[in-house]
C-alpha positions as CSV (number, residue, x, y, z in Angstrom):
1,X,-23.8,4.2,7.9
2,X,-25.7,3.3,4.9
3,X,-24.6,0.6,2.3
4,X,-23.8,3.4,0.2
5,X,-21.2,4.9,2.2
6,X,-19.6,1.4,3.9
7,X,-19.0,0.9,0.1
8,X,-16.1,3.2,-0.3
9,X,-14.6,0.7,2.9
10,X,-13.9,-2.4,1.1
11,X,-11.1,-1.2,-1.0
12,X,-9.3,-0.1,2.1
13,X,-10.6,-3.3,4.2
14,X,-8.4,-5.4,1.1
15,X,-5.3,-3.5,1.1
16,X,-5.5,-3.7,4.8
17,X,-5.8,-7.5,4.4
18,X,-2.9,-7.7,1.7
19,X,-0.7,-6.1,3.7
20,X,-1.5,-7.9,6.9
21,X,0.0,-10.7,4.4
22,X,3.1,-8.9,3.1
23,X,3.3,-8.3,7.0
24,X,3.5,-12.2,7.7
25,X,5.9,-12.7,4.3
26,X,8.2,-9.7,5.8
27,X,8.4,-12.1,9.1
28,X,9.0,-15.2,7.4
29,X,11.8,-14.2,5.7
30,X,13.3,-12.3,8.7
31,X,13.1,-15.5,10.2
32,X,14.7,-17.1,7.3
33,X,17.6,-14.5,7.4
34,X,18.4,-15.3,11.1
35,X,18.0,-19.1,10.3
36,X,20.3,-19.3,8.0
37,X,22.7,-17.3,9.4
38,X,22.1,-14.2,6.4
39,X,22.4,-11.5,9.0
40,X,23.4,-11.4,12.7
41,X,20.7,-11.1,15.0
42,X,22.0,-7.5,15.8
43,X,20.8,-6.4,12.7
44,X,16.6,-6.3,14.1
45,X,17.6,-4.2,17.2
46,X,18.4,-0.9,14.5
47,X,18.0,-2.1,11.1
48,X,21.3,-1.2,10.1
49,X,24.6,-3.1,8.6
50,X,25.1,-6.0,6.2
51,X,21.3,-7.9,5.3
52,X,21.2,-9.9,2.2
53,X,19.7,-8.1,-0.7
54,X,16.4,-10.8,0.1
55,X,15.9,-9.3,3.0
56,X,16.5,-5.7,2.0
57,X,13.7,-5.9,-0.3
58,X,11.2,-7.6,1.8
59,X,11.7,-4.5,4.6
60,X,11.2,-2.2,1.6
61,X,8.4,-3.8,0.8
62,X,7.1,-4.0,3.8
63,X,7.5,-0.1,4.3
64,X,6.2,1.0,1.1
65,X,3.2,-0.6,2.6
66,X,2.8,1.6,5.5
67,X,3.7,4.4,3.6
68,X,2.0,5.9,1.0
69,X,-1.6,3.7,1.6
70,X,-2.6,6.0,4.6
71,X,-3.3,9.2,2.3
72,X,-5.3,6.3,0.8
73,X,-7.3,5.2,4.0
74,X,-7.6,9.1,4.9
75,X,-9.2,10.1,1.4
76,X,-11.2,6.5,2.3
77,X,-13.2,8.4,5.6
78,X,-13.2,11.7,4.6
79,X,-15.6,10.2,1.1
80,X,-17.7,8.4,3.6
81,X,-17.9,11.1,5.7
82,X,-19.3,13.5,3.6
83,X,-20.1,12.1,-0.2
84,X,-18.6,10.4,-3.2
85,X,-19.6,8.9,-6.4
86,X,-19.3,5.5,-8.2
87,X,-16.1,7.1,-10.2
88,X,-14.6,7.0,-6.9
89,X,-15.2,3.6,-5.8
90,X,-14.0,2.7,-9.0
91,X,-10.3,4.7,-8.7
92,X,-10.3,3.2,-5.1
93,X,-10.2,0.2,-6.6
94,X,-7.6,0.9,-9.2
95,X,-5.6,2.0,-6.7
96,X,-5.9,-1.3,-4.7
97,X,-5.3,-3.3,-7.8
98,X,-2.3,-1.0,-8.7
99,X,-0.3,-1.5,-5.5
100,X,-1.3,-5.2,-6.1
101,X,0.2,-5.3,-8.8
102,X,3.2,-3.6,-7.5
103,X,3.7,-5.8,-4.7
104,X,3.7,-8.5,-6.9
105,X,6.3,-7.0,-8.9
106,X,8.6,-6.2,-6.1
107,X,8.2,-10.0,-4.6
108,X,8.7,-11.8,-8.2
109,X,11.2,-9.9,-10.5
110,X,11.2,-6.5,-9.1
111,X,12.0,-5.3,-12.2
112,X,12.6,-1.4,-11.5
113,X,11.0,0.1,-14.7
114,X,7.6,-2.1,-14.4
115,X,7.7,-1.7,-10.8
116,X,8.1,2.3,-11.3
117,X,5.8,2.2,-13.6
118,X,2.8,1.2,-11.6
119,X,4.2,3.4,-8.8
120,X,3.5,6.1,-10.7
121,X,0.4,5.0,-11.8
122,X,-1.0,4.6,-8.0
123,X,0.3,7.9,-7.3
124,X,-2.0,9.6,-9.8
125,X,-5.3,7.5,-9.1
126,X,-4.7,8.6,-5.2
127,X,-3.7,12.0,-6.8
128,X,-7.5,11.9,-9.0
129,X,-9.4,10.7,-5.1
130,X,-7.6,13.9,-3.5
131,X,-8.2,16.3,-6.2
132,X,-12.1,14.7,-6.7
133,X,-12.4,15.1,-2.6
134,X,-11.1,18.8,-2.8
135,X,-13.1,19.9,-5.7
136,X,-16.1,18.5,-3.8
137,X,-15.5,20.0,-0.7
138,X,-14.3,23.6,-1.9
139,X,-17.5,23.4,-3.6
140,X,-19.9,22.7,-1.0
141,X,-18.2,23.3,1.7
């Protein structure tokens, strides 16, 4: 693979790293939950009953993650596998940034509006890589 192509990667290799994070986060305050006594143990084995609204939000979070991003790491391989442009690398980018962003919302205020906000501004920068993949394909394909 040239450098070229590996290049379209590293926006996926950093959200892959920042949710690897969240990941450990998401554990940590499981782990605080049980500590403190927030939520009976019974809660992990289905996810279901009383949690504190702490640990509500950092399994959302934690899902949102795993979630949405893999039409991002899909439309990642199928530009490297056939072509792309620097406009491309760029929206990858913004993408990345915008969940960022988003993640950073939901862990400090998670105010809904801002957080909604940049939702929906994620969702039309992946929307702009599929529609930019399409036209590409249907067009040389």
């Amino acid at each position: 693979m040239d450098e070229l192509n590996s290049q379209i990667f590293l926006p996926g290799f950093v959200l892959v790293g920042w949710t690897f994070l969240i990941n450990f986060q998401h554990y940590l305050t499981q782990k605080k939950a049980a500590k403190n006594r927030d939520v009976e143990y019974r809660y992990f084995k289905t996810y279901s009953g009383d949690a504190p609204d702490y640990l509500s939000q950092s399994r959302e979070h934690y899902k949102n993650l795993y979630q949405q991003p893999i039409l991002f790491y899909f439309i990642l391989i199928g530009f490297a596998l056939t072509s792309f442009e620097t406009v491309d690398i760029y929206l990858a980018w913004s993408y990345v940034i915008a969940r960022f962003i988003h993640s950073l919302i939901r862990e400090t205020t998670n105010f809904v509006p801002h957080r909604l906000r940049i939702f929906g501004i994620a969702f039309f920068i992946l929307v702009a890589l599929w529609v930019r993949w399409g036209l590409f394909l249907f067009n040389h394909g």
